[in-house]
Wavefront OBJ file of the C-alpha trace (Angstrom):
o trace
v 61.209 150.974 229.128
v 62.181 153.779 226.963
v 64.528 156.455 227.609
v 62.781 159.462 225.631
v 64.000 162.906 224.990
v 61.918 165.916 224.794
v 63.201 168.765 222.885
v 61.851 172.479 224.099
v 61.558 170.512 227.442
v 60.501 173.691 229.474
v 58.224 174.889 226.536
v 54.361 174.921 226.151
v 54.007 171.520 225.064
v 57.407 169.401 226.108
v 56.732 170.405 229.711
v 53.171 168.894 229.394
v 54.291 165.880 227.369
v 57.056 165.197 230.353
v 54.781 165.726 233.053
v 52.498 163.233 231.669
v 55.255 160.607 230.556
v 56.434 160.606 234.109
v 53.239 159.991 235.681
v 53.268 156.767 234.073
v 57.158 155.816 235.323
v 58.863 156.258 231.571
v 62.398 157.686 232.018
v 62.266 161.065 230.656
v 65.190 163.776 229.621
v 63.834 167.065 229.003
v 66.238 169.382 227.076
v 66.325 172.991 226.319
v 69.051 176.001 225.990
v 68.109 176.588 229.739
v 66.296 175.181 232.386
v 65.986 171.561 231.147
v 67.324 168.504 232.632
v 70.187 168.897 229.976
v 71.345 172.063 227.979
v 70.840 171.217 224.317
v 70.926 174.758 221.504
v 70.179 173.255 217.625
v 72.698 176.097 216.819
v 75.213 174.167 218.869
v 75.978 170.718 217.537
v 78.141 169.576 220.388
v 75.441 169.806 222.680
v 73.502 166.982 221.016
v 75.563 163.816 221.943
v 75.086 164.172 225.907
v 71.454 164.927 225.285
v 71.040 161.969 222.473
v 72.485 159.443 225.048
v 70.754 156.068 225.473
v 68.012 158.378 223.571
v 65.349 155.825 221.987
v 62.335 158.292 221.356
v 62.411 161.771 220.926
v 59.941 164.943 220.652
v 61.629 167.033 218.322
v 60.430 170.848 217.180
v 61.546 173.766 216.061
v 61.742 176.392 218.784
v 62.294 179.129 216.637
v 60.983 180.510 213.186
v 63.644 181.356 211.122
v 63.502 181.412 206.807
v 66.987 181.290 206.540
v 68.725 178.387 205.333
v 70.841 177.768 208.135
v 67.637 178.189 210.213
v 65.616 175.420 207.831
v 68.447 172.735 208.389
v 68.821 172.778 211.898
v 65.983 169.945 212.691
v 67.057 167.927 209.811
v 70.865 168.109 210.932
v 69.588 166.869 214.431
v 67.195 164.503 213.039
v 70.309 162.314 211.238
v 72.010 162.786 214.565
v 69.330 161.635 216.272
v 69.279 158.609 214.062
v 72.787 157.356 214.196
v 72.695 158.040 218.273
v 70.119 155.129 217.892
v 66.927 156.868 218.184
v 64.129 154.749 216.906
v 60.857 156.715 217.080
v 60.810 160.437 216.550
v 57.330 162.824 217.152
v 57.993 166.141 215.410
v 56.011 168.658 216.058
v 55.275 170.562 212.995
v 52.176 173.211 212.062
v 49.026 173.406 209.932
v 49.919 174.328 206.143
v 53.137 172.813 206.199
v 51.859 169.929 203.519
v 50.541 172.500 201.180
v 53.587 174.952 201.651
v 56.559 175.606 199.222
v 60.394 174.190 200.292
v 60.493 177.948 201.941
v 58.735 176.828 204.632
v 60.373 176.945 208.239
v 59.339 173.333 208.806
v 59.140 171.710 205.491
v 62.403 170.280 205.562
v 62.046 168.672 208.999
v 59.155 167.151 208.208
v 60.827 165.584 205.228
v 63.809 164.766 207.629
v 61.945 162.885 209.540
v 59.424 161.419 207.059
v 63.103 160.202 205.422
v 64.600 159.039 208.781
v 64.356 155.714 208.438
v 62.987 154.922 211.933
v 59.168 155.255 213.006
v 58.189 158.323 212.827
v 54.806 160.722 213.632
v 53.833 164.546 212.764
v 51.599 166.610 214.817
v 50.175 169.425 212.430
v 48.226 171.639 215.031
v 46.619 174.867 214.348
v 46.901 178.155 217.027
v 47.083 176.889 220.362
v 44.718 177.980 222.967
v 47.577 178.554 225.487
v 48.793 181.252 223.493
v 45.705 183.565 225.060
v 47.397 182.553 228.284
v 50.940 182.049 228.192
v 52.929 183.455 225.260
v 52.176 185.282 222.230
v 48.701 187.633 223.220
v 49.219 187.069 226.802
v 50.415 191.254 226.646
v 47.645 191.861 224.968
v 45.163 190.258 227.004
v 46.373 191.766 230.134
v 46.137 195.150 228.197
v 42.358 194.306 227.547
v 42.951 194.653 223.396
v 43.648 192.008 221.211
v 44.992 194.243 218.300
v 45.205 191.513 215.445
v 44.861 191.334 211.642
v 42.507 188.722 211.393
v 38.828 190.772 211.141
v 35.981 188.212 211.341
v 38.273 185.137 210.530
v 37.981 181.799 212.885
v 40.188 179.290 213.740
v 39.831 175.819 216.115
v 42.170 176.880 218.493
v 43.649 173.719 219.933
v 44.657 173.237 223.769
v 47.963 172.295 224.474
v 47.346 169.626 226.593
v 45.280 167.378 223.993
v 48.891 167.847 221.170
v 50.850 166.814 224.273
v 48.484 163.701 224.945
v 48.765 162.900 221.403
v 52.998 163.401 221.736
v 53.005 161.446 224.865
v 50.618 158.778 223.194
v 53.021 158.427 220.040
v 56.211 158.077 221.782
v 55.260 155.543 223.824
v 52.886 153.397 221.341
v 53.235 151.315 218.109
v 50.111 152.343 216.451
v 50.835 156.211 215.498
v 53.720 155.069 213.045
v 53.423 156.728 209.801
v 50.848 159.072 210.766
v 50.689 163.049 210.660
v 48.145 164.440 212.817
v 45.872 167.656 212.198
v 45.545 168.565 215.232
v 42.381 171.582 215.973
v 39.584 172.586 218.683
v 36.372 171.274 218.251
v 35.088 173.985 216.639
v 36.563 177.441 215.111
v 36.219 180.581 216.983
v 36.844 184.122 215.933
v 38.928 186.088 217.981
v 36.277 188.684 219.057
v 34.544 185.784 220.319
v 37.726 184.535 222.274
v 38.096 187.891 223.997
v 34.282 187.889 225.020
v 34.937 184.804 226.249
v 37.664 185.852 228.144
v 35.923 188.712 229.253
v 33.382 186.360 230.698
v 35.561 184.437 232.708
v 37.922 187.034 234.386
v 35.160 189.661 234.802
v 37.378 192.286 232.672
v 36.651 194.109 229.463
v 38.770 192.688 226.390
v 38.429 193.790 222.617
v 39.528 192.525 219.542
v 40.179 195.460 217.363
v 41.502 194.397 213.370
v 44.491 196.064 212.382
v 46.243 196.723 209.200
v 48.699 194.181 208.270
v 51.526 196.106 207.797
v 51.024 198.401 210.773
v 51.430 194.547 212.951
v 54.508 193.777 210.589
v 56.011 197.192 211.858
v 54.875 196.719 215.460
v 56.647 193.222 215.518
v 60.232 194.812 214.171
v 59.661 196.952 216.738
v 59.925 194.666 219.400
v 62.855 192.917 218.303
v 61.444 190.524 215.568
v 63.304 189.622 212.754
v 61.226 191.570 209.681
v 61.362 188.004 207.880
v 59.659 186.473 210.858
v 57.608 188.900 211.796
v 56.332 188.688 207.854
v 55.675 185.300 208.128
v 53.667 185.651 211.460
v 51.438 188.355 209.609
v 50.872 186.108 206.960
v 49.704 183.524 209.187
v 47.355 186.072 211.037
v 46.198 187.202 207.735
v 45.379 183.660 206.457
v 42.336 183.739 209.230
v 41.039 186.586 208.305
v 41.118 185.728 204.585
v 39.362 182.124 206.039
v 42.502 180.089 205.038
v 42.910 179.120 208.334
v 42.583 175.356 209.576
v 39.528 173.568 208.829
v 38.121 171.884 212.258
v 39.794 168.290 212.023
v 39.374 164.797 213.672
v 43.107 164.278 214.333
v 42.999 164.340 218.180
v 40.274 161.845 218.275
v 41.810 159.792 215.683
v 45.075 159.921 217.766
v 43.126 159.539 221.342
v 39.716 157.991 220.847
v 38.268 161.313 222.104
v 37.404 163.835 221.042
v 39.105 167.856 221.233
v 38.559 169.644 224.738
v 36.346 173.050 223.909
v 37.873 176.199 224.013
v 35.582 177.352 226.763
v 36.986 174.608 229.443
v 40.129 175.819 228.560
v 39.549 179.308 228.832
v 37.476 178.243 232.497
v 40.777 176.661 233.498
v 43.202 179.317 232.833
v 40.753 182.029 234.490
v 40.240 179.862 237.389
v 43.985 179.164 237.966
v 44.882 183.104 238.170
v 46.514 183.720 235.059
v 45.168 186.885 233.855
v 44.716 188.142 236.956
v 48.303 190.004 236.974
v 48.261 193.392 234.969
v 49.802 193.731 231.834
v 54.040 194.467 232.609
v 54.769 196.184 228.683
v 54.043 197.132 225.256
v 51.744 194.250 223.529
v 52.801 193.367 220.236
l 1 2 3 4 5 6 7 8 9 10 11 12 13 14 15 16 17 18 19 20 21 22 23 24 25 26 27 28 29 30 31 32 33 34 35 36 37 38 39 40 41 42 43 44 45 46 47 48 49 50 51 52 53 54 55 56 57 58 59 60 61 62 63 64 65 66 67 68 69 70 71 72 73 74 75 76 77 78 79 80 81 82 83 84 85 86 87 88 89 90 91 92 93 94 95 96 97 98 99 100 101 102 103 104 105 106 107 108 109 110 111 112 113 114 115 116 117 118 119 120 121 122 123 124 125 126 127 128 129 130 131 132 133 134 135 136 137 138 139 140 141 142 143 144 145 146 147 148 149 150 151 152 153 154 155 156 157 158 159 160 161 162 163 164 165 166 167 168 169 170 171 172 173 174 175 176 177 178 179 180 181 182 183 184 185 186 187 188 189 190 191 192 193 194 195 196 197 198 199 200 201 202 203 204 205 206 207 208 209 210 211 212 213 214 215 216 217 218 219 220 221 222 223 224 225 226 227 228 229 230 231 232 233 234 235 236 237 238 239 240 241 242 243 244 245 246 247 248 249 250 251 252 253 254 255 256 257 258 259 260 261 262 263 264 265 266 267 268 269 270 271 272 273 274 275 276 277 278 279 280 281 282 283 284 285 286
């Protein structure tokens, strides 16, 4: 048996991956800043031994975008950690683009951290996840009923959360994803008017997508407490859909799983059923 460690443990997809590792019986340490089974802050290397203990797998990510240096080397300062803790498998979850993207990228480095680490190692490249609709980023906006976005026409596969974290699960537990790097997308791409229709559909409430000027989302992101380098880079990645250099629909999850991607609609059906965009929207969307 393994003892694994899940980085962003409370997140998105570490909560998922560590529901679904302990459901089969594998010994599982979630770790965040908060919350987790054990307090663990990249910023903070002295929190990494107690987390890294009797460690053989981990799910490592970045929980944060950040273009500075100090920001770029966290992963691949834990990574080496990671390594001489006696770590033998590591799952990083990275993003689409990274491969084609300049040394400026956020995640470039930890990919080639990990690629370099000397142990078995697998990627997961996904594009926008589903959940975000639902749970983090246009949650606000949802709940306001407009998705105000700079990504006109432009379509994406959105990817549900739950197929990267069967893929995670799947590669930290099992010798045949060693040496891979996963593209990880929907079925299908979607544009985001079409999202919100869908939406629409399945809550029984009037949601929009309405285009907005690039800069005018840069400026609404500052505004809200986002770095302006961030909040740059997140407009660039909005803008990328529009301009249709978004992901191409990929077969990583069924490479990965033997299955193929669940639609967007099922999980859109899901979330509506289970309630969560019933609640009204609590503040200014970004």
């Amino acid at each position: 048996m393994k003892n694994t460690l899940i980085l962003g443990g409370t997140g998105t997809t570490g909560r998922r991956i560590a529901r679904r590792l302990q459901a089969g019986g594998r010994p599982v340490r979630t770790a965040s800043r908060t919350g987790a089974d054990i307090p663990l802050d990249l910023d903070d290397p002295a929190t990494w031994a107690p987390a890294l203990d009797g460690v053989t797998a981990a799910y490592v990510l970045e929980p944060r975008l950040r273009t500075d240096t100090d920001g770029r080397s966290r992963v691949p300062r834990f990574v080496a950690a990671a390594v001489a803790a006696g770590v033998r498998r590591l799952v990083l979850l990275s993003a689409h683009g990274v491969g084609a993207a300049d040394d400026s990228h956020p995640l470039k480095a930890a990919e080639q951290a990990v690629r370099g680490s000397g142990v078995e190692w697998t990627i997961l490249r996904p594009d926008w996840f589903s959940q975000n609709f639902g749970e983090t980023f246009w949650l606000p906006q949802v709940l306001a009923g407009t998705l105000s976005l700079p990504t006109g026409d432009g379509c994406t596969p959105f990817v549900d959360a739950e197929d990267i974290a069967e893929v995670a699960a799947s590669a930290l537990t099992e010798d045949r994803h060693g040496g891979q790097t996963y593209q990880l997308t929907g079925p299908r791409a979607i544009g985001f008017g079409e999202a919100a229709d869908l939406i629409g559909k399945a809550t029984g409430r009037a949601i929009r997508h309405v285009d907005v000027d690039p800069e005018v989302f840069t400026e609404r992101q500052v505004a809200h407490g986002v770095p302006v380098d961030v909040a740059r880079l997140l407009t660039g990645l909005h803008v990328a859909i529009r301009d249709g250099r978004g992901a191409p629909v990929s077969d990583g999850v069924e490479r990965a799983l033997g299955r193929p991607p669940r639609p967007f609609e099922d999980y859109v059906a899901e979330t509506a059923a289970a309630g969560h965009w019933n609640r009204p929207a609590t503040g200014a969307s970004r």
